[in-house]
C-alpha positions, 0 to 999 in steps of 0.5 A: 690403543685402548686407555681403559681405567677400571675399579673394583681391583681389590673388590675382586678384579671387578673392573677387568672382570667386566671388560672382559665379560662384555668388552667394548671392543672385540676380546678377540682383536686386543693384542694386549693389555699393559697394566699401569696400576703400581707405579711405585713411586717411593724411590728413584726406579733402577729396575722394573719387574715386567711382571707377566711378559716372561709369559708371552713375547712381550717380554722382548718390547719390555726389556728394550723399553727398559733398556732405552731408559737405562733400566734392567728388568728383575725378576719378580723380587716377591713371587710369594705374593702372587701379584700376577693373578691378583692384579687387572690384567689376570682376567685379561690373560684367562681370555687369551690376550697376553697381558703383563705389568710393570712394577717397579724393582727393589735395587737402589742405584748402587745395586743393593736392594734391602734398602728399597725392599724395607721401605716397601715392606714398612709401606705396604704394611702402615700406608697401601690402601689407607688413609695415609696412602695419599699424594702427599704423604711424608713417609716416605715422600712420592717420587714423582720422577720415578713416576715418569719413568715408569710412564715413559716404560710403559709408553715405550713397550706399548709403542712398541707392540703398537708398532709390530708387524706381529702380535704378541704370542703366549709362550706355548708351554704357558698356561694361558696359551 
């Protein structure tokens, strides 16, 4: 298990653009890259968007990590936004390693998701990426339990990978296979 932290996303994917380029380990022998960049800590986690595994098998690891957790996987609830390629583990998949990941969902624990859905919206719009983007901020606060949550998802699905007798395959009629 590799821990890498790259910069430069929002520069052009810089980071994981230069892993990929000149890896540190063989591209050939990564079976996958489970990407951890948003969290989403702005409501207390329902469900997550495992955003990319429906692409591969990692899909399978996904759903059973969520599920452990009593979490659904949604689907992606804003595919307009193209979040897949635009994120660190787009260069990732362009080299062939089945890569995904994980957002959280927009349904609020009662099943509705306009609520969770206006705030990221009015977030993403006043807060990302500015200096009001910060720990602790006050509109709204960080829920640093969903934070676990998210951590505990992801170490699952990668426990899981871990653990396989197989790695992760690209669904065949996808366009990284």
């Amino acid at each position: 298990v590799i821990l890498l932290a790259t910069t430069g996303e929002e520069l052009g994917l810089l980071g994981a653009e230069g892993f990929t380029a000149h890896p540190t380990w063989p591209i050939d022998h990564i079976v996958a890259d489970i990407n951890i960049d948003q969290t989403g800590m702005l409501w207390p986690i329902a469900d997550v968007v495992a955003d990319g595994a429906e692409r591969s098998s990692l899909a399978g690891p996904a759903a059973h990590a969520a599920a452990a957790l009593g979490l659904v996987v949604s689907p992606d609830p804003v595919p307009e936004q193209g979040f897949y390629l635009r994120s660190d583990q787009a260069p990732f998949a362009r080299a062939g390693v089945p890569a995904m990941i994980f957002r959280p969902g927009f349904r609020d624990r009662s099943g509705g998701s306009d609520h969770n859905r206006a705030l990221f919206t009015r977030w993403r719009g006043t807060a990302y990426h500015s200096p009001l983007d910060k720990l602790d901020q006050r509109d709204p606060p960080i829920d640093f339990d969903s934070g676990i949550t998210m951590a505990r998802v992801v170490y699952l699905t990668a426990l899981e990978v871990a653990n396989a007798d197989q790695r992760p395959r690209w669904n065949p009629e996808d366009v990284f296979a």
